[in-house]
NUKOL-567198 format. One record per residue: x, y, z of N, C-alpha, C in turn. Coordinates in steps of 0.05 Angstrom, whole numbers, padded with zeros to 5 digits, always signed. Atoms other than C-alpha are relative to their C-alpha. Example, Ala and Ser with C-alpha at 12.3 -4.5 7.8 and 13.67 -1.06 7.14 Angstrom:
NUKOL-567198
+00018-00024+00000+00246-00090+00156+00018+00024+00000-00016-00024-00001+00273-00021+00143-00015+00022+00014
This chain:
NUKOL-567198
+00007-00029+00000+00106-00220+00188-00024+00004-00017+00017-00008+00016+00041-00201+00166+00004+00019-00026-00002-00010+00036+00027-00171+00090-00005+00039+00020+00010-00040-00002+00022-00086+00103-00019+00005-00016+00016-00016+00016-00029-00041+00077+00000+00003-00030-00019-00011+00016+00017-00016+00032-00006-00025-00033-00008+00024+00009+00034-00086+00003-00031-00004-00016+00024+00007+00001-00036-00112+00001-00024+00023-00027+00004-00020+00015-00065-00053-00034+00004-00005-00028-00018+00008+00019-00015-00058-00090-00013-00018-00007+00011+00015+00014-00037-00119-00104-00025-00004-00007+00033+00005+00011-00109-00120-00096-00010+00027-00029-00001-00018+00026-00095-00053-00152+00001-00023-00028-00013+00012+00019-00066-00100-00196-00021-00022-00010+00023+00019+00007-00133-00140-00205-00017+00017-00014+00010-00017+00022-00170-00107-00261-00033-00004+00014+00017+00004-00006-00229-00105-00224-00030+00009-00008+00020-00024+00017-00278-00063-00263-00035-00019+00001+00028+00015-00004-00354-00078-00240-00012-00006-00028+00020+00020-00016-00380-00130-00252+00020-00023+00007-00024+00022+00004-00315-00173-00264+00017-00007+00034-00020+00002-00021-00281-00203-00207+00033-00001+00008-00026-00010+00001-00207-00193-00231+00023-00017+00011-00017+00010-00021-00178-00236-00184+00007+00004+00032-00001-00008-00027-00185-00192-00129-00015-00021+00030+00011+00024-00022-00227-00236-00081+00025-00022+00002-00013+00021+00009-00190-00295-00103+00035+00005+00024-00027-00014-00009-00120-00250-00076-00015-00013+00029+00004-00005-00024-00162-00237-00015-00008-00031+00018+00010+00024-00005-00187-00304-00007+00021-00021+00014-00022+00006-00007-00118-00338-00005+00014+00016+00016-00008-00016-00017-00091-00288+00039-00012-00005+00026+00012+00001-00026-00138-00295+00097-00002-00034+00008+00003+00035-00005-00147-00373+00087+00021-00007+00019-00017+00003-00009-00081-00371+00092+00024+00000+00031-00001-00007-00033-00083-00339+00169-00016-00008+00017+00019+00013-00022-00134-00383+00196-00030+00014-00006+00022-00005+00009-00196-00347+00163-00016-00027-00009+00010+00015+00014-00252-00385+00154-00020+00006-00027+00000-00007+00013-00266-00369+00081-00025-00007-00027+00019+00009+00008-00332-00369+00036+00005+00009-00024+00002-00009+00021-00345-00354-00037-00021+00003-00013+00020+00001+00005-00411-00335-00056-00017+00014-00035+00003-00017+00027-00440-00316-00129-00034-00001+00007+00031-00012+00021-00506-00282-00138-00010+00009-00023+00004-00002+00024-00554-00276-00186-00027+00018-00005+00030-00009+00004-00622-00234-00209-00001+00008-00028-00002+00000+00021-00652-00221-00264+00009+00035-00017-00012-00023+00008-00625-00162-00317+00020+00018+00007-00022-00012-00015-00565-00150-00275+00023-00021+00000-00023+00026+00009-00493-00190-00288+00000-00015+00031-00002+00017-00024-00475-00248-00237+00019+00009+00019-00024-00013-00019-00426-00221-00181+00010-00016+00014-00017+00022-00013-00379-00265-00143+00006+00027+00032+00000-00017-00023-00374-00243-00067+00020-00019+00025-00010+00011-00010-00331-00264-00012-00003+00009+00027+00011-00013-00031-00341-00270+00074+00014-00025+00005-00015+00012-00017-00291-00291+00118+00000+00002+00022+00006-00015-00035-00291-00296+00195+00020-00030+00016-00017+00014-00032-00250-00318+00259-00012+00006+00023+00008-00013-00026-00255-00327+00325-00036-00007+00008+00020+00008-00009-00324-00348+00355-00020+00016+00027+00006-00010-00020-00376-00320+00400-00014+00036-00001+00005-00029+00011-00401-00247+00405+00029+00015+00027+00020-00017+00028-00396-00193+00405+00012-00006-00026-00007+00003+00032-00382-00203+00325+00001+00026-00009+00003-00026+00015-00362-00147+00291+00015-00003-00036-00003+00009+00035-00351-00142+00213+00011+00028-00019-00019-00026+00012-00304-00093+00170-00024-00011-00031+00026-00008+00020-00349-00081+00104+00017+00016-00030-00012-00012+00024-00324-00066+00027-00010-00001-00026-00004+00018+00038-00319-00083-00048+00018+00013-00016-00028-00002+00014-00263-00099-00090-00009+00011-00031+00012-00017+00023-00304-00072-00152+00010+00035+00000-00010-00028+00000-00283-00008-00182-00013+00022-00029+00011-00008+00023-00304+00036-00236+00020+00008-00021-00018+00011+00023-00270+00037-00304+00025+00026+00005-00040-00022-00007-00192+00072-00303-00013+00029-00028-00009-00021+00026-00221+00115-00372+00026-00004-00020-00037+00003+00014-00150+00121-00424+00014-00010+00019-00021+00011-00020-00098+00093-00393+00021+00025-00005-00018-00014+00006-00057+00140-00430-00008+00029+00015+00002-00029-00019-00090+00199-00386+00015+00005+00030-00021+00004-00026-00056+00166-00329+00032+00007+00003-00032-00002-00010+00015+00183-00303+00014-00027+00002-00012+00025+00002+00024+00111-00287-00020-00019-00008+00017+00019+00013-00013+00048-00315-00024-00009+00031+00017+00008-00018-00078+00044-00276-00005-00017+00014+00002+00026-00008-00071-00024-00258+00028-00016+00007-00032+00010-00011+00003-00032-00237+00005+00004+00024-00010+00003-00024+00001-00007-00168+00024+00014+00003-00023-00016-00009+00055+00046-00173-00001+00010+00021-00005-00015-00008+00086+00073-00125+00027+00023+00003-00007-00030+00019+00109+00149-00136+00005+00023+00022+00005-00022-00012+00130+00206-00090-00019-00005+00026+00010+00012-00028+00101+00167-00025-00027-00002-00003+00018+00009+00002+00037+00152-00062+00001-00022-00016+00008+00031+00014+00003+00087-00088-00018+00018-00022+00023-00015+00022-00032+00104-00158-00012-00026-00004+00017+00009+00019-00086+00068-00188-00025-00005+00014+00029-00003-00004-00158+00045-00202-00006-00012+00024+00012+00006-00032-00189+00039-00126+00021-00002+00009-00016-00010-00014-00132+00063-00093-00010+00005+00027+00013-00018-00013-00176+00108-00056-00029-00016+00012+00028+00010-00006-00248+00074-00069+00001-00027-00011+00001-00012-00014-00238+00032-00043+00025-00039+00016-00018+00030-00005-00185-00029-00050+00019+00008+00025-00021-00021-00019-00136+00022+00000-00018-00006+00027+00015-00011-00031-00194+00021+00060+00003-00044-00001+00008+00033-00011-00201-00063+00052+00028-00008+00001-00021+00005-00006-00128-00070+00052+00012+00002+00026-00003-00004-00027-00124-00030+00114-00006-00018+00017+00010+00025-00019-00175-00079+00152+00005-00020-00004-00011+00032-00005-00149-00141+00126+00025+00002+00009-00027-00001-00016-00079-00119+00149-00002-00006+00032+00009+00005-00021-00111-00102+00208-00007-00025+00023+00014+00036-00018-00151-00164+00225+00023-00014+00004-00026+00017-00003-00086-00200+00206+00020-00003+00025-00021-00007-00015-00035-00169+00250-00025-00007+00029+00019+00005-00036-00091-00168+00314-00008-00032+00006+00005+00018-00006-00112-00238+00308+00025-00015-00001-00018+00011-00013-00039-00258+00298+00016+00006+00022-00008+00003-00024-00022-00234+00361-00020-00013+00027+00014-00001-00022-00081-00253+00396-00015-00026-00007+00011+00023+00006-00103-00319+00362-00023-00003-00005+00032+00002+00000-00172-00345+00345-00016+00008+00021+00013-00003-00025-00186-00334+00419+00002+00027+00023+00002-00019-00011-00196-00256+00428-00021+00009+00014+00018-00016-00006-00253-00250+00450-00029+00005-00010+00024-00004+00027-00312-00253+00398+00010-00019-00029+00000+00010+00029-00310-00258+00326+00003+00021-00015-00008-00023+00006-00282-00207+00275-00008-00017-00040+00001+00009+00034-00308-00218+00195+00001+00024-00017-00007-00019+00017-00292-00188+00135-00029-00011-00027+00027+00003+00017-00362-00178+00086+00007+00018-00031-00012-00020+00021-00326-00163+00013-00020-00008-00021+00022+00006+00029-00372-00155-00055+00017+00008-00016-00021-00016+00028-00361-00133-00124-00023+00012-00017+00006-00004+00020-00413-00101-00143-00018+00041+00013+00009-00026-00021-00418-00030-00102-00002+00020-00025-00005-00015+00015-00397+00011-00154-00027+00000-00028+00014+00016+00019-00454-00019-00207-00036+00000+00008+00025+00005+00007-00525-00042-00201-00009+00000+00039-00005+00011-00024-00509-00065-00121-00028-00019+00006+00017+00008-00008-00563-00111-00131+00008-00038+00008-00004+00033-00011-00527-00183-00114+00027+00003+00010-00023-00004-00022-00477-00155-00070-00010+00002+00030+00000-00007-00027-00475-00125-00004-00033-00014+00012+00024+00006-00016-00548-00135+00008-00016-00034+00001-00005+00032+00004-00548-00212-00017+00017-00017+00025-00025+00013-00013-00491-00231+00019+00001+00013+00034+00011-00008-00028-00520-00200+00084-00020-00022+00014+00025+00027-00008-00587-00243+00082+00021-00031+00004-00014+00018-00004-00536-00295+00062+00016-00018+00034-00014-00004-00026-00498-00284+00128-00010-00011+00020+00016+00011-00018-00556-00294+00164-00010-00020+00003+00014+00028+00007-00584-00351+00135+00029-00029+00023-00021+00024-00006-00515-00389+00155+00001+00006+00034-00011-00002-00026-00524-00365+00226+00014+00032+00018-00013-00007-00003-00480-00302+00228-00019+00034+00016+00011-00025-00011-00511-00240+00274+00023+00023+00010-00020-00021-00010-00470-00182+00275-00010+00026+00019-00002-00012-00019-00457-00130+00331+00006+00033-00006-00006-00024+00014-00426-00067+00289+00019-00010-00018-00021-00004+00032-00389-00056+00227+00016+00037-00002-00010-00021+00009-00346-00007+00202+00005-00002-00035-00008-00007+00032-00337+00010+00122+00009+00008-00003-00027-00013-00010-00277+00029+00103-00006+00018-00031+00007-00016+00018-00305+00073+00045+00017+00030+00005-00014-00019-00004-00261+00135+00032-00024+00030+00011+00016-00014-00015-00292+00186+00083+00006+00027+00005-00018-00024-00014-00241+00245+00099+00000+00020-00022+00004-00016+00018-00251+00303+00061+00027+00011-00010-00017-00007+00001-00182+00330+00067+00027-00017+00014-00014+00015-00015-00134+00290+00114-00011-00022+00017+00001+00024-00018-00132+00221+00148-00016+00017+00024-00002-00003-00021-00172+00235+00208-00031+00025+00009+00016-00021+00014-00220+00292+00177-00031-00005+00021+00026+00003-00006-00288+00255+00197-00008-00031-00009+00021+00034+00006-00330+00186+00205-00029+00007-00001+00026-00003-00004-00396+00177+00187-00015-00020+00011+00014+00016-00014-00443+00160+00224-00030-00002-00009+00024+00002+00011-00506+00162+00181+00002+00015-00031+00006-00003+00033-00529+00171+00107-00021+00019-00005+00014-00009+00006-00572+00222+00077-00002-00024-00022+00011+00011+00022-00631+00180+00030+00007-00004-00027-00006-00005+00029-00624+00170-00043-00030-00015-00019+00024+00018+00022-00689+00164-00093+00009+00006-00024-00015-00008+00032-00681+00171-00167-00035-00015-00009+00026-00005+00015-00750+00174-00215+00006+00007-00027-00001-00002+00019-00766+00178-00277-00030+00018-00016+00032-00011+00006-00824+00229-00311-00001-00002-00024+00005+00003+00020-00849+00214-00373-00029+00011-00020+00020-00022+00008-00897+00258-00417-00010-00007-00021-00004+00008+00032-00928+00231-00483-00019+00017-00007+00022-00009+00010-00969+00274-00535-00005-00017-00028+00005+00024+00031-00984+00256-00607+00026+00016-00013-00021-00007+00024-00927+00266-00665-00005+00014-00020+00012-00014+00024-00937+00314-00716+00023+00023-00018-00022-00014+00017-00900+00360-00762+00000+00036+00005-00001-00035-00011-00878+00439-00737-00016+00010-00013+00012-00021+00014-00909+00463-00791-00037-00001+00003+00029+00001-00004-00983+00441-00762-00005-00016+00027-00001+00007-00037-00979+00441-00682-00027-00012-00008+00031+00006-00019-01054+00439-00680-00010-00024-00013+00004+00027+00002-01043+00371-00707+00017-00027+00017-00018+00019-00015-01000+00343-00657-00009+00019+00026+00001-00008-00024-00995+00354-00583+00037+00002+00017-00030-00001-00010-00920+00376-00560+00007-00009+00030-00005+00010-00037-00900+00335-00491+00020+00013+00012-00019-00008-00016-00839+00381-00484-00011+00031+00017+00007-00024-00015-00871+00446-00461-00013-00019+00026+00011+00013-00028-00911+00401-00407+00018-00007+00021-00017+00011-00014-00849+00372-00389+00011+00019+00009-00020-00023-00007-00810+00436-00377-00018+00015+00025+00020-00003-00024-00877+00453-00331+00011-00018+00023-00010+00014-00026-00860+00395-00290+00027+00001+00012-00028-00003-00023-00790+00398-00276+00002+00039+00007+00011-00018-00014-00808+00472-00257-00001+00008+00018+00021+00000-00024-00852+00457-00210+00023-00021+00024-00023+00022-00010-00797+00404-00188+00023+00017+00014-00020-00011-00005-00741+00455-00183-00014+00030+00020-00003-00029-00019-00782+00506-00144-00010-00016+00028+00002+00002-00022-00799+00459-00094+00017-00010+00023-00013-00011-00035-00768+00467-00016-00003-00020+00012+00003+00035-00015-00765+00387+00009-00002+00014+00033-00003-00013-00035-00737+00424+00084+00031+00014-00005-00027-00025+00004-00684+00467+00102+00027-00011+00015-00027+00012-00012-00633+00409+00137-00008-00007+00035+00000+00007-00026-00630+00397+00209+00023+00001+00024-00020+00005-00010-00578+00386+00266+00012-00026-00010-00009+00029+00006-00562+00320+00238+00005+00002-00025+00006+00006+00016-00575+00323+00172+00005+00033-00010+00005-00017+00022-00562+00372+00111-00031+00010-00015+00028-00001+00011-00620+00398+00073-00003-00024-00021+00010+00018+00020-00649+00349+00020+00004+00008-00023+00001-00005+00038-00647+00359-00059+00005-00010-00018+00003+00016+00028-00664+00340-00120+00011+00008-00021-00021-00017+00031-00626+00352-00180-00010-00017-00026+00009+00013+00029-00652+00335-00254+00026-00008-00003-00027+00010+00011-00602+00291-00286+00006-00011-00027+00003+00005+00024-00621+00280-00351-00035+00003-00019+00026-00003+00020-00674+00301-00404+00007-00007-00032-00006+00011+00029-00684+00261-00470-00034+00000-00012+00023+00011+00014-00739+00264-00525-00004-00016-00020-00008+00014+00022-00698+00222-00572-00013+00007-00036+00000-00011+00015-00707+00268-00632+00013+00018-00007-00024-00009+00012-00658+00287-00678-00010+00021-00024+00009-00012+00027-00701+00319-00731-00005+00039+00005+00009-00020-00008-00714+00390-00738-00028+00012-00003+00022+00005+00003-00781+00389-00766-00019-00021+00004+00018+00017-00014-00819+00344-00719-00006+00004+00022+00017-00001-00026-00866+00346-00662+00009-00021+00012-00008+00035-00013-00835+00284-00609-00030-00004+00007+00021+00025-00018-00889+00230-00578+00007+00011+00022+00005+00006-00033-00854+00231-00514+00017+00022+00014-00016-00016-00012-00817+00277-00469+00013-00019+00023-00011+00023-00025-00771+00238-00408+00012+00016+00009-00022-00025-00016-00727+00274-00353+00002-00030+00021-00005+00012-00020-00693+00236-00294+00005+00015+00019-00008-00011-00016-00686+00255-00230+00013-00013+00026-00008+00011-00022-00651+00241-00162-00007+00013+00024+00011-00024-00021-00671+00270-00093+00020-00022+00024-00021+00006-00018-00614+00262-00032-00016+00009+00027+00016-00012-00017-00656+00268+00032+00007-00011+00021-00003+00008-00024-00656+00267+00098-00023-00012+00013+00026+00011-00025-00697+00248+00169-00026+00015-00002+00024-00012-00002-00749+00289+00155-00018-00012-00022+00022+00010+00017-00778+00250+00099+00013-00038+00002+00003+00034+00010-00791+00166+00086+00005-00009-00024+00007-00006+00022-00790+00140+00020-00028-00002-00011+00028-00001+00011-00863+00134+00015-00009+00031+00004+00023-00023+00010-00878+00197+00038+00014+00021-00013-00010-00008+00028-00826+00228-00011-00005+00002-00020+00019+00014+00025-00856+00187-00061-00027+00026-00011+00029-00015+00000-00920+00225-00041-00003+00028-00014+00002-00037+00004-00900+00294-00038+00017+00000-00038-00005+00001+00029-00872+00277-00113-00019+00008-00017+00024+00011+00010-00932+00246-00141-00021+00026+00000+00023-00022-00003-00977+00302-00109+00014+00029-00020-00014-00019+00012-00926+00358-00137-00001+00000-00036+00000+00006+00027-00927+00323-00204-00019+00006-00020+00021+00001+00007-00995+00314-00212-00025+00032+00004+00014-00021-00006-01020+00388-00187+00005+00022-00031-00009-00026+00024-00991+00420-00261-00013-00010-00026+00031+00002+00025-01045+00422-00317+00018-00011-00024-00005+00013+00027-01022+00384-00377-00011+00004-00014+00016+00000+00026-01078+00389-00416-00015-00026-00003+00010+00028+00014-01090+00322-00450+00028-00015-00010-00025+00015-00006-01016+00299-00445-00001-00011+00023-00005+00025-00017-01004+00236-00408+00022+00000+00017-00027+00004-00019-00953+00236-00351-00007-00035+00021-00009+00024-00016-00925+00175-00319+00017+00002+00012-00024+00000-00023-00881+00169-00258+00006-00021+00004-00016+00015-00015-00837+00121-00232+00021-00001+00006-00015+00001-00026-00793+00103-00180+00029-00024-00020-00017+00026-00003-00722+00058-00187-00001-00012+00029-00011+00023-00018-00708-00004-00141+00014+00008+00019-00025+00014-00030-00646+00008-00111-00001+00032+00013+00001-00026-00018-00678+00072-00066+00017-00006+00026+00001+00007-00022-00658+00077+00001-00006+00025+00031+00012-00014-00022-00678+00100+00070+00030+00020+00015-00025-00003-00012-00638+00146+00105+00007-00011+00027-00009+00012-00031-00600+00128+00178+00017+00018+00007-00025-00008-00021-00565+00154+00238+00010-00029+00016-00011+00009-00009-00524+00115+00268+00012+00004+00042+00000-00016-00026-00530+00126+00352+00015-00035+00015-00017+00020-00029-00481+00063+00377+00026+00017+00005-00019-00011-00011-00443+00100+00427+00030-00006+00000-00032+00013-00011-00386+00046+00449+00004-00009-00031-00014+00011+00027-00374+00036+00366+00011+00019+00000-00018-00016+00009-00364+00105+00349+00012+00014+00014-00019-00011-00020-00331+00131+00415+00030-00017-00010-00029+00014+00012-00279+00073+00399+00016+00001-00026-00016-00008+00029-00264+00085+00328+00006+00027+00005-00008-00030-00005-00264+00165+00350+00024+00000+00010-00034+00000-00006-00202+00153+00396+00010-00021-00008-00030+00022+00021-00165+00093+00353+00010+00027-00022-00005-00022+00028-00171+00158+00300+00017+00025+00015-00027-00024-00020-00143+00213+00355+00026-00009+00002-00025+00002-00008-00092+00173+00382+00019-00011-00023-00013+00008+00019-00063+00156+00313+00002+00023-00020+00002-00015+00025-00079+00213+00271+00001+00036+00021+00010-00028-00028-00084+00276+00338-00016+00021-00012+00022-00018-00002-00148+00301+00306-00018-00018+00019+00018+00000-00014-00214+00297+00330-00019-00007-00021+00011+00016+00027-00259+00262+00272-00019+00013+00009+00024-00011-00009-00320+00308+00261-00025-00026-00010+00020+00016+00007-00381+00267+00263-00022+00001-00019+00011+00000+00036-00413+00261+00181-00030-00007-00001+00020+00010+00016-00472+00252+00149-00004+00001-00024-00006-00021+00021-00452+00294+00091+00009-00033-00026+00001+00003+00014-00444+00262+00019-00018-00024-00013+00025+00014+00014-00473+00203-00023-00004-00027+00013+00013+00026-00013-00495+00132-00008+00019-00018+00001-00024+00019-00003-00452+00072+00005-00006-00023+00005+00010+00023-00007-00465-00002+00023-00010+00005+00032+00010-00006-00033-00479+00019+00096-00029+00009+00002+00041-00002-00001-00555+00032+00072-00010-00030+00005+00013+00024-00010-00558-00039+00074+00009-00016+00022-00012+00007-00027-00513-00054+00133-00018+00000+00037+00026-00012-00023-00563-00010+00180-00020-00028+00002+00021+00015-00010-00607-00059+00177+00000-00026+00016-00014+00029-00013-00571-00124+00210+00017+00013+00029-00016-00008-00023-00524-00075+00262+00013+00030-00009-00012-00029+00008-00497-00005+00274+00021-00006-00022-00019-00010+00028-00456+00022+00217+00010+00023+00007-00007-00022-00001-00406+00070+00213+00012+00007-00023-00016-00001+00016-00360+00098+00157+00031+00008+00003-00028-00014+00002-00281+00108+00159+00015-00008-00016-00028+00008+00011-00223+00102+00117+00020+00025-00026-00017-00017+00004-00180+00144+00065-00007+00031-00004+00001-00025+00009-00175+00216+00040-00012-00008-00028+00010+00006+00024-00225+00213-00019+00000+00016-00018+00000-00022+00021-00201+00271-00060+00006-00013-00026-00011+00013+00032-00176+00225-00121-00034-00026-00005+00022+00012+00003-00242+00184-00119-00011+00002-00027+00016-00007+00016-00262+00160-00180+00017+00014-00035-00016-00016+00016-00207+00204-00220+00017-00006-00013-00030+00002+00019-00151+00200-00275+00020+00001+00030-00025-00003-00016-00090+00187-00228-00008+00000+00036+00009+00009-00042-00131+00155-00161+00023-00012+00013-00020+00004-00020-00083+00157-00113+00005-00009+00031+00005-00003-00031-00077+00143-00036+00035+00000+00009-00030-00006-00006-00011+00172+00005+00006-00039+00013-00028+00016-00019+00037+00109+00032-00004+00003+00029-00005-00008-00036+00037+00143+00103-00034-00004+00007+00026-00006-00009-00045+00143+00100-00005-00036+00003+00012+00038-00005-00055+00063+00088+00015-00013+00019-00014+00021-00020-00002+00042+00137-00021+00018+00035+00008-00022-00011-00035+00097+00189-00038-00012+00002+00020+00011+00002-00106+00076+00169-00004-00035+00006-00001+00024-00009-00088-00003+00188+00001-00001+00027-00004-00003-00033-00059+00023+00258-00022+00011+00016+00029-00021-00010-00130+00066+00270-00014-00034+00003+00022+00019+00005-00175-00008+00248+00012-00013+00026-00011+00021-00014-00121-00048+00291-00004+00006+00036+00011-00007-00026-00124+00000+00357-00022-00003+00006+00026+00000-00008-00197-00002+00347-00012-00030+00008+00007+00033-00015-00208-00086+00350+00019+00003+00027-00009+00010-00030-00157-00082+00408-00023+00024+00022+00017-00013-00022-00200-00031+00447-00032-00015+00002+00026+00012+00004-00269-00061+00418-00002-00027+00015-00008+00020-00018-00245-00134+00447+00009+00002+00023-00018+00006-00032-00217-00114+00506-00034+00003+00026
């Protein structure tokens, strides 16, 4: 009898998985699939100024089409324990829910598909039809710079060309069944930096203050109108997310002024020419003789729609005839490993109710992970057939 959702879950909770650490969780998952005829990899990446991550990619079955369930057993820290109802890392279950850390985000959605895969390929053997892999990291939650997008190239290098994926990232706003996504609004994040000279309040016109300049630019930042959304897509926006001039004193002029920002965008912009309309925006507000510097982080990304028909028609009814909604089709919230998925094969997003995401007392119902295994499992038997 294959392991349940349920089951599976539980335990992969019970792995203290807190990014960057691998907890044991792989390791669980590792022996588990070996154990059913998976053929089972273990991969650690490395770069520089970011911790080493341990990653795991298993696959059955031979041939195309290939299709690939998509995760990470990484999670972000529980906070007190003592804020919890039950011990974050025990795997209770309470009133027909499972509590703890990645319950929800997102140990509950990879439990589902390895149940899944399990139960479908033990009725149907190595020889369904294709090839069905499972692509788990640990470092989504974190830096995601020697996860998902490592262990992709990886993939390829050994041969492996995939057909579609699904990520079982918690998606449903309210109930099992809510909505899949089928594309990502962008994500940039910047940094503006302002320097004058240092000097003492009591003799500005011996210093040059970088915070009034700075308060010009994010301004100019906050009055401007990226676009107004689309049929596909939400509108775009940027939200300041932090301003520091690292001065504690009360009589002192700072050196530098800093602010961060993030901008969530859609199809209507690139990241270059985002970049642009930044840069140009930044640079049109008179400073004076204060120095501004811009830059960009690394881990930007582009946005995507997602237009494979026979993927997300088939996950649409595995989700009706198991759940008797009608899954509205997403683009709506933040980024996910499926920015780097797009680029190897369609992507989609499904898996729990993500209202505890993240939260004191992450939870996922009992009835949703066994329910969410029967949606992944209808969907390889329709996708193979």
């Amino acid at each position: 009898m294959p392991s349940s959702a349920v089951t599976i879950a539980r335990d992969l909770i019970r792995c203290p998985s807190v990014t960057p650490a691998e907890g044991g969780a792989l390791s669980f998952l590792q022996e588990l699939l070996a154990g059913a005829g998976f053929s089972v990899s273990r991969v650690t990446f490395k770069d520089a100024d970011t911790p080493d991550v341990d990653n795991l990619f298993a696959t059955i079955g031979s041939g195309k089409p290939h299709f690939v369930f998509a995760g990470h057993t990484d999670v972000v820290p529980a906070g007190a324990a003592g804020d919890w109802r039950h011990d974050p890392f025990e795997g209770t279950i309470s009133n027909g829910f499972l509590f703890g850390r990645g319950a929800v985000d997102m140990k509950g959605g990879i439990a589902a598909f390895a149940a899944a895969a399990l139960e479908f390929t033990g009725e149907t053997g190595a020889d369904f039809g294709g090839t069905i892999s499972l692509l788990i990291t640990g470092d989504e939650e974190g830096p995601a710079v020697n996860g998902t997008v490592k262990l992709l190239q990886w993939a390829k290098e050994q041969g492996h060309e995939f057909d579609a994926c699904i990520v079982g990232e918690p998606t449903n706003p309210d109930k099992l069944g809510d909505a899949i996504k089928i594309g990502r609004r962008g994500s940039l994040s910047g940094v503006i930096s302002v320097t004058g000279i240092q000097g003492h309040v009591a003799y500005p016109h011996l210093a040059d203050n970088p915070i009034p300049g700075l308060v010009r630019l994010l301004a100019a930042l906050d009055a401007l109108q990226l676009d107004r959304g689309n049929e596909r897509f939400q509108p775009s926006n940027l939200e300041v997310v932090n301003i520091d001039v690292g001065n504690a004193a009360f009589n002192v002029i700072p050196a530098r002024a800093e602010a961060r920002f993030n901008i969530r965008f859609n199809d209507a912009w690139t990241l270059d020419s985002l970049k642009a309309k930044i840069r140009e925006t930044l640079q049109g507000v008179d400073l004076g003789s204060l120095l501004l510097e811009i830059g960009f982080r690394r881990d930007a990304s582009e946005s995507f729609l997602t237009k494979d028909e026979t993927l997300i028609a088939a996950l649409g009814k595995a989700v009706e005839a198991e759940t008797g909604r009608v899954p509205e089709l997403s683009t709506g919230g933040g980024t996910s490993d499926a920015r780097f998925i797009k680029n190897y094969c369609p992507v989609v997003e499904f898996g729990l109710v993500g209202q505890t995401m993240h939260k004191v007392d992450e939870c996922a119902a009992v009835d949703d992970l066994d329910r969410l295994a029967a949606i992944y499992k209808r969907f390889l038997t329709s996708y193979f057939s």
